[in-house]
C-alpha positions as CSV (number, residue, x, y, z in Angstrom):
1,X,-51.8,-41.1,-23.9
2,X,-55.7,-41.4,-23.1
3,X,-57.0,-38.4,-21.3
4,X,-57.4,-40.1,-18.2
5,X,-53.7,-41.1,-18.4
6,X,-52.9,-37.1,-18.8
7,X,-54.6,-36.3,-15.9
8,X,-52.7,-38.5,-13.6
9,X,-49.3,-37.8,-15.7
10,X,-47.5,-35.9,-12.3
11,X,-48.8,-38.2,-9.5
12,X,-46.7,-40.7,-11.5
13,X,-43.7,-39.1,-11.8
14,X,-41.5,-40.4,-9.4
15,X,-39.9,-37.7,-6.9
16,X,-36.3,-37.8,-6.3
17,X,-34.0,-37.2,-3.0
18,X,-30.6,-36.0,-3.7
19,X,-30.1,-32.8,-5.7
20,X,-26.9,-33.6,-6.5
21,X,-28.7,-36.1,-9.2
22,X,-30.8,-33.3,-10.4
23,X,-29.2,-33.5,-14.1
24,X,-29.8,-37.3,-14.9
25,X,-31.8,-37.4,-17.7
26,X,-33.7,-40.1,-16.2
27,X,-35.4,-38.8,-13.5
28,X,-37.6,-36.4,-16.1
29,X,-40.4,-37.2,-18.1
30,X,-42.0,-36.1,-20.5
31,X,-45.0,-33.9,-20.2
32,X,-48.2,-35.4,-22.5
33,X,-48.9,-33.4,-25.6
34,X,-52.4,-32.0,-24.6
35,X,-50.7,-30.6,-21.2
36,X,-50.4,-26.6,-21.3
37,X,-47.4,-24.8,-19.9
38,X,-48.2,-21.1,-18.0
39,X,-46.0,-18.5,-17.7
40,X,-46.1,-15.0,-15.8
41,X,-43.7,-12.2,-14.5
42,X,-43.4,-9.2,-13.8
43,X,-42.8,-6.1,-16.2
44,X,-40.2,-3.4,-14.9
45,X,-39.1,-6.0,-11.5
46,X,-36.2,-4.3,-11.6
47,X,-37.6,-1.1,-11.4
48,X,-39.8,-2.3,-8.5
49,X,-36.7,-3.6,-6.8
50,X,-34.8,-0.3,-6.9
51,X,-37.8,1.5,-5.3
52,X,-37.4,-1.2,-2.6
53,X,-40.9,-3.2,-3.1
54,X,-38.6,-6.6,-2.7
55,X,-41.8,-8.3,-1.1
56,X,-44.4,-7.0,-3.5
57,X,-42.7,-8.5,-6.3
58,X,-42.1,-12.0,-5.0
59,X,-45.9,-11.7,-3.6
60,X,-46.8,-11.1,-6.8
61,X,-44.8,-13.9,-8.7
62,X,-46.0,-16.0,-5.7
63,X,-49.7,-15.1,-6.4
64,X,-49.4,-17.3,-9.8
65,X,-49.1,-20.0,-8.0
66,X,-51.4,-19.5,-5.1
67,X,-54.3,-18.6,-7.1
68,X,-54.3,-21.9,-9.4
69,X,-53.1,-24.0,-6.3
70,X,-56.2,-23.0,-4.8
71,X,-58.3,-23.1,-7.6
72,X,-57.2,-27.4,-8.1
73,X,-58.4,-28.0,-4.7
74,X,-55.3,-29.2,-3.9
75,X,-54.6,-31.4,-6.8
76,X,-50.7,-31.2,-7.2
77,X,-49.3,-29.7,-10.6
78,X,-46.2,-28.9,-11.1
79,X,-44.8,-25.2,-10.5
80,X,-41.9,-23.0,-10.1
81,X,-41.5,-19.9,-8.3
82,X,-38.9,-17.4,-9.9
83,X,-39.1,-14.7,-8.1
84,X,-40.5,-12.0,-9.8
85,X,-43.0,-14.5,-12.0
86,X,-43.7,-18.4,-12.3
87,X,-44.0,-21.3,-14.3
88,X,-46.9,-24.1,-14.3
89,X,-47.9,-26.6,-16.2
90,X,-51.5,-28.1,-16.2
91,X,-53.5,-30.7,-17.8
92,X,-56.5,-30.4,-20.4
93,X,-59.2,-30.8,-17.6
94,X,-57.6,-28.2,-15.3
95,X,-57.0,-25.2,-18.2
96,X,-59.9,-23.2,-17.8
97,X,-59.8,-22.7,-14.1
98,X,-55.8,-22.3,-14.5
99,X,-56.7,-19.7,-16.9
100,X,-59.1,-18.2,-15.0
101,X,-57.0,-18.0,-11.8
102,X,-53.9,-16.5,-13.8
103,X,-56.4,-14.0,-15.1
104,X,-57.5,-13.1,-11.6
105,X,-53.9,-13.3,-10.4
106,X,-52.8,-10.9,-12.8
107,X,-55.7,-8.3,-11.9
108,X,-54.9,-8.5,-8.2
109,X,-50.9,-7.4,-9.3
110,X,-52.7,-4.8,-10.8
111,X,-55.0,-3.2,-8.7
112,X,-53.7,-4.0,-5.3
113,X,-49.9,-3.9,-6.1
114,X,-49.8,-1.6,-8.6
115,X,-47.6,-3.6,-10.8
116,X,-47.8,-5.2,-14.5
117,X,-47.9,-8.7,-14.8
118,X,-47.5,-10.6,-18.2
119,X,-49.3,-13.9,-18.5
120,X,-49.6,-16.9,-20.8
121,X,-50.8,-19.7,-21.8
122,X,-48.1,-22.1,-24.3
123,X,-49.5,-25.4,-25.2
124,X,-46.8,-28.3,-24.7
125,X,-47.2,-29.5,-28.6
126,X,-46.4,-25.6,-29.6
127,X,-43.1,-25.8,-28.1
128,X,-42.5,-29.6,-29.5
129,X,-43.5,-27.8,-32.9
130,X,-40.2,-26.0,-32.5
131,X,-38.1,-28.9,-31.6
132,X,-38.1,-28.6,-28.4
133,X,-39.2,-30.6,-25.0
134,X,-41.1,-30.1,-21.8
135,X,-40.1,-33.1,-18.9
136,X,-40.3,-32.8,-15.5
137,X,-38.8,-34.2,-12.6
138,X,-39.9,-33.9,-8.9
139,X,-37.8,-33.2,-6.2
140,X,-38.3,-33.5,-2.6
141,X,-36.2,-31.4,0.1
142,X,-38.7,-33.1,2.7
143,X,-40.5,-35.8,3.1
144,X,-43.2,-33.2,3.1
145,X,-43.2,-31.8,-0.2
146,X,-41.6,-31.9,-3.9
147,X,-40.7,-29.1,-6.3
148,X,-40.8,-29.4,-10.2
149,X,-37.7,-29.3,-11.9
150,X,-37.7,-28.8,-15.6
151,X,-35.9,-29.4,-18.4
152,X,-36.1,-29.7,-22.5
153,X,-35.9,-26.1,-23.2
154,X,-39.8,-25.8,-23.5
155,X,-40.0,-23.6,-20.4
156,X,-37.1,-20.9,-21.7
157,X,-38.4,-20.4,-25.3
158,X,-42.3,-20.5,-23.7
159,X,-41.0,-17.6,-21.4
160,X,-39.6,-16.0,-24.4
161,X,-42.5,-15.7,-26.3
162,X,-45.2,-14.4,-23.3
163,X,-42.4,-11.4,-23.3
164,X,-42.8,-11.4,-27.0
165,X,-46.5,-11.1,-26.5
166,X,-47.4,-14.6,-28.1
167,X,-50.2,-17.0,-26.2
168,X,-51.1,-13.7,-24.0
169,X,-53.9,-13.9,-21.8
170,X,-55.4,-11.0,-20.8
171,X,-56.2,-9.8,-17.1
172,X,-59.4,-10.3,-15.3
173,X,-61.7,-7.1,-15.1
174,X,-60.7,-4.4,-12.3
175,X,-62.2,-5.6,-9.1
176,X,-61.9,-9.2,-10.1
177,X,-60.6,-11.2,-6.7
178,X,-58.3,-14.3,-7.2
179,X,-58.3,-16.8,-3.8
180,X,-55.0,-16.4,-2.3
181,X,-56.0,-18.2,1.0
182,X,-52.4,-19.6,2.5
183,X,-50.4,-16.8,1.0
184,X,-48.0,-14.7,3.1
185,X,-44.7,-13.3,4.0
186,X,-44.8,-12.8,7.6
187,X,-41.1,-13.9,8.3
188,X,-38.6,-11.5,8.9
189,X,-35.6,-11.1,6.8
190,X,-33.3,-13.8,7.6
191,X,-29.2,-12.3,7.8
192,X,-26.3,-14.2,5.7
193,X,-24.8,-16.5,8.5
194,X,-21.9,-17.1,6.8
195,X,-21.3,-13.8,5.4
196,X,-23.0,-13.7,2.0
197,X,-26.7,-14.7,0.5
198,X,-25.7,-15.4,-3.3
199,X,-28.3,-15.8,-6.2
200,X,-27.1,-17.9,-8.9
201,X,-28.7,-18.1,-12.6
202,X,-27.1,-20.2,-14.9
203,X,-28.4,-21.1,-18.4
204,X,-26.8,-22.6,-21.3
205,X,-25.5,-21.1,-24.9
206,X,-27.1,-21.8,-27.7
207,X,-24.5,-23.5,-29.2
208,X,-23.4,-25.4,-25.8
209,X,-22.5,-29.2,-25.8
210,X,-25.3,-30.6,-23.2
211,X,-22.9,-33.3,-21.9
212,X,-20.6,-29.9,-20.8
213,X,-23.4,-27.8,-19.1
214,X,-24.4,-30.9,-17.3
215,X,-20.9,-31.3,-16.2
216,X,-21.0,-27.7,-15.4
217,X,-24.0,-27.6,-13.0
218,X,-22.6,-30.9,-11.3
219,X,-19.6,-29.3,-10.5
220,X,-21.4,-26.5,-9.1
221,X,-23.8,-28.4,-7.3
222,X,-21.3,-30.1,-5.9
223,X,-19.0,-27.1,-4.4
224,X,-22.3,-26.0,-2.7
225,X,-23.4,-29.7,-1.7
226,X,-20.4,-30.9,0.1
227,X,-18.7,-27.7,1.5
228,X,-19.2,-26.6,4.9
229,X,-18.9,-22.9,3.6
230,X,-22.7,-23.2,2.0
231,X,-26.0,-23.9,3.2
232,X,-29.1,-23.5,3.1
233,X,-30.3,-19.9,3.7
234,X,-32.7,-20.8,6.3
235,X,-31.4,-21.4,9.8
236,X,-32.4,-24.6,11.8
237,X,-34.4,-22.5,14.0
238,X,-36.2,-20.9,11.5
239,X,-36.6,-17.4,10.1
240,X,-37.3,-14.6,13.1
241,X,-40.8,-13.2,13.4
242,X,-41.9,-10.0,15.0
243,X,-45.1,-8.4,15.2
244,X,-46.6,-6.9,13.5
245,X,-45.1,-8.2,10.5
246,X,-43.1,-6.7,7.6
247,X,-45.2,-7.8,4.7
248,X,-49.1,-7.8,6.8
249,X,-50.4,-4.9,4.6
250,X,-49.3,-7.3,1.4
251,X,-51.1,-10.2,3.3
252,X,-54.0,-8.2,3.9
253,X,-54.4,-7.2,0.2
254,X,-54.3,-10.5,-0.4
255,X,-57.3,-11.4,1.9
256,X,-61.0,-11.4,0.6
257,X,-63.9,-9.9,2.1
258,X,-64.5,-6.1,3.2
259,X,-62.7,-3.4,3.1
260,X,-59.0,-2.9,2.8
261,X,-59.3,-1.5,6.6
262,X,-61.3,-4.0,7.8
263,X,-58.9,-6.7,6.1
264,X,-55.9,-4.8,7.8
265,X,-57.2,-5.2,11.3
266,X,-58.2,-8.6,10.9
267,X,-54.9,-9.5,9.9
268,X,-53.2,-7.7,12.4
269,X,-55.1,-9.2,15.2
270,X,-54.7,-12.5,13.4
271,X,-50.9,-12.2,13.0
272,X,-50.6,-10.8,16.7
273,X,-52.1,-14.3,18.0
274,X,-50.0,-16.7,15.8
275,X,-47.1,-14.3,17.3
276,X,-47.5,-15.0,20.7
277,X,-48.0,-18.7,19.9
278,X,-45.1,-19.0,17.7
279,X,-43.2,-16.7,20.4
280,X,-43.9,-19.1,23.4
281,X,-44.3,-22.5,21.4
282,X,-48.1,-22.8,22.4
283,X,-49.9,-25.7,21.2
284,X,-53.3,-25.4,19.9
285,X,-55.0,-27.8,19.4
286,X,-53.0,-30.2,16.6
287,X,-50.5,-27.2,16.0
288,X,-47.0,-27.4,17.2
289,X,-44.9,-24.4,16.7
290,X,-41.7,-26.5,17.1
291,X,-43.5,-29.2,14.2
292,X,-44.2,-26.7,12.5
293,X,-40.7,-24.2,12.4
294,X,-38.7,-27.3,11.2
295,X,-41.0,-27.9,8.6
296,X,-40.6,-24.3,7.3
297,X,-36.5,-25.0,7.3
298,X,-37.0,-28.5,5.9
299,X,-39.6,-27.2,2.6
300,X,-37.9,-24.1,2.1
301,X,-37.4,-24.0,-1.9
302,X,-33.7,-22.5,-2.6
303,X,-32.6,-24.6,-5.3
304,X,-34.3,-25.8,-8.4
305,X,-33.7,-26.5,-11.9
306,X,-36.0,-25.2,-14.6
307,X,-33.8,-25.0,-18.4
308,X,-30.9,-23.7,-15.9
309,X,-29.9,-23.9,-12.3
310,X,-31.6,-21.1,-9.8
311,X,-30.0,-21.0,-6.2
312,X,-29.8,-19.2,-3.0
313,X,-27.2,-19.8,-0.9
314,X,-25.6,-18.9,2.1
315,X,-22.0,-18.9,1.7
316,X,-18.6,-17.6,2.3
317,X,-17.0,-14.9,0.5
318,X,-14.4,-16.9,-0.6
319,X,-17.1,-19.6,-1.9
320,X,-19.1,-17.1,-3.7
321,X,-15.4,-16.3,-5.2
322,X,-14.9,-19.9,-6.4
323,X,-18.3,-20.5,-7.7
324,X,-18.3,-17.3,-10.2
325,X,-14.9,-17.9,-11.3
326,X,-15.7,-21.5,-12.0
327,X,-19.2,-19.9,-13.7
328,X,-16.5,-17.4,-15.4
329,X,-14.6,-20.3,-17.0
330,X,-17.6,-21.8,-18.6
331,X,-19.0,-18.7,-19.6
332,X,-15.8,-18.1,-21.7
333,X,-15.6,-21.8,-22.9
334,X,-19.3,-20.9,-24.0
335,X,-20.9,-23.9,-22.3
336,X,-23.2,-21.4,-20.0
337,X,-24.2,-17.6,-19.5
338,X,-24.5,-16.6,-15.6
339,X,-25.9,-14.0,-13.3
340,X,-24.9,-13.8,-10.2
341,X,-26.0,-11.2,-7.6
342,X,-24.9,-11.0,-3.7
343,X,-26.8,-9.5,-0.7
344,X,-26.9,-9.6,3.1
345,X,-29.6,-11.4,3.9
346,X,-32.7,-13.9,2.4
347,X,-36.2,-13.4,2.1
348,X,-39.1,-16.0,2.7
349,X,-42.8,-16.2,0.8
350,X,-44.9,-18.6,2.1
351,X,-48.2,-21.0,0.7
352,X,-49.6,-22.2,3.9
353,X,-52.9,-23.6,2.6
354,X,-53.3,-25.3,6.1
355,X,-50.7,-24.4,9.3
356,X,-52.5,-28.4,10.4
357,X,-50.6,-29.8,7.1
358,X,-47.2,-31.0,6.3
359,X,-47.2,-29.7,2.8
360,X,-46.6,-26.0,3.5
361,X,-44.3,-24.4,1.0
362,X,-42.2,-21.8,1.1
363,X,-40.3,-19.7,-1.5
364,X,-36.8,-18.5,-0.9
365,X,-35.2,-15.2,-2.4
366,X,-32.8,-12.9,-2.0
367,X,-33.4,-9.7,0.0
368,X,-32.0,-7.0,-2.4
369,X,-33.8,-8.6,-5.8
370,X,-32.1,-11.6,-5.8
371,X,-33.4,-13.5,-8.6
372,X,-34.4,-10.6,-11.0
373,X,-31.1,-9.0,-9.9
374,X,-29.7,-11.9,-11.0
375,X,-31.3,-12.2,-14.3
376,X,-30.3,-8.5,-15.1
377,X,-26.5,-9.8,-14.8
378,X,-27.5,-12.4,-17.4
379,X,-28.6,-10.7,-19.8
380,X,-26.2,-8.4,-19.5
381,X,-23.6,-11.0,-20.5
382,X,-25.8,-11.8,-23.4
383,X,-26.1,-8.5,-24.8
């Protein structure tokens, strides 16, 4: 593929509707050879999570993204947002400043947060060295925006080895400021309407028969899909807001320019006056609350695929039941490990490069850890 190709390799892929489909090998292509896949989290979430800093994690594995978003200009790549880190993958002519915004990224976590954050770089032909693949699909929950899906087994063993401490890159200097501009969490918590916010994991064996694990995460698809006891954890009216905000000191950490004061009161007085325009559906300008509220529900990113199925639902007790035991079965068939993890409520992180824009995204998880929860349960099974 000539490097021109390369560049344009994701504007080409062609983005995908139903996420019942998510599993045809079709819809995923292969990333080129020269493309480099990024990888960060966070060291001790879980630790974080028990001392109750649910946002600063998911700020932080939000950051990632953020930071090299806004470093593109723009320019889509495709990502994945995991909670407590992130995956990316970039082409040749977009590595350095990829590298230099994870670098920056991962100083920020550091200094502002007061949390560890691994990062790395894996080029795509290292994985294929080990016999394994890197395609991506897109998929769109909106006519707004799409989310990369991944599959191959490239992403796994790439995450593997940053936690190994292979392909490392190494923070930016203390003081070094990444652009975040666009990243937030000003949403409230949002309650379980149905009675329970599940986070699923599910990942295949080692030894599993692919045509089984697909058939796995179609059947679970599938009992979350077309049953009336499972939704998205979102509700039509959006998340609640109140003022001041939650998560405005992590938003104003995030800000650049002056002092942490100084960026504290600006966003305070900032947040106040979206408030009371998002409180009494104001229009300003080209801004419509309402537009803008069913956008939030319609991009919200609870589902996605990257070498295993990551979910939050809203669901029933009794749906939450069905799907672990089905998860249970295949676990002891050894088609798929699992982690599961329930909680009360959701939590929203949101990339809102321009509130004028249809493109906003915004990152579900669960309220009590969620996905890194979740991932604790997993490797629990595996030990």
């Amino acid at each position: 593929m000539a490097a021109r190709d390369s560049d344009l390799f994701y504007n080409g892929v062609a983005v995908f509707r139903g996420f019942g489909n998510l599993m045809d090998p079709d819809l995923y292509s292969p990333l080129p050879d020269d493309w480099v896949i990024g990888s960060a989290d966070i060291v001790q979430s879980t630790k974080a999570i028990a001392e109750q800093r649910y946002k600063a994690v998911n700020m932080a594995g939000a950051s990632v993204i953020a930071a090299i978003a806004n470093a593109l200009e723009g320019r889509d790549f495709p990502f994945v947002f995991g909670g407590d880190g992130a995956s990316f993958a970039v082409s040749p002519r977009d590595l350095d400043r990829a590298r230099a915004a994870m670098a920056a990224a991962a100083a920020w976590v550091r200094d502002e947060l007061d949390l560890t954050m691994r990062i790395a770089l894996v080029p795509v032909a290292a994985i294929r060295a080990q016999g394994l693949d890197v395609r991506v699909a897109r998929f769109a929950p909106s006519p707004h925006v799409s989310y990369a899906m991944f599959s191959g087994g490239g992403l796994g063993w790439a995450e593997a080895e940053m936690k190994r401490g292979g392909f490392a890159v190494t923070p930016a200097e203390p003081g070094t400021v990444p652009n975040l501009d666009g990243l937030s969490c000003r949403f409230e918590t949002i309650p379980a309407a149905r009675g329970v916010i599940l986070t699923i994991l599910v990942v295949p064996t080692g030894e599993a028969d692919p045509a089984a694990f697909r058939r796995l995460i179609e059947e679970v698809v599938g009992q979350t899909e077309h049953s009336p006891d499972a939704g998205r954890p979102v509700p039509s009216g959006g998340p609640n807001l109140r003022w001041p905000p939650a998560g405005f000191d992590l938003e104003a950490r995030a800000a650049r320019g002056g002092s942490l004061l100084a960026r504290r009161v600006s966003v305070l007085c900032f947040t106040l006056f979206a408030y009371v325009i998002m409180r009494f559906g104001i229009t300003v300008g080209g801004f419509v609350p309402k537009t803008y509220v069913a956008q939030v529900v319609e991009n919200s990113d609870f589902r996605k695929y990257d070498d295993g199925l990551r979910m939050i639902l809203d669901c029933t007790a009794e749906l939450a039941e069905a799907l672990e035991q089905t998860l249970s079965a295949a676990a002891s068939a050894g088609i798929a490990r699992y982690g599961c993890f329930r909680q009360d409520a959701a939590m929203m992180t949101c990339f809102t490069p321009s509130a004028m824009r249809s493109d906003h995204v915004h990152f579900i998880d669960g309220a009590g850890g969620g996905y890194a929860s979740a991932a604790v349960a997993l490797k629990t099974m595996a030990a």
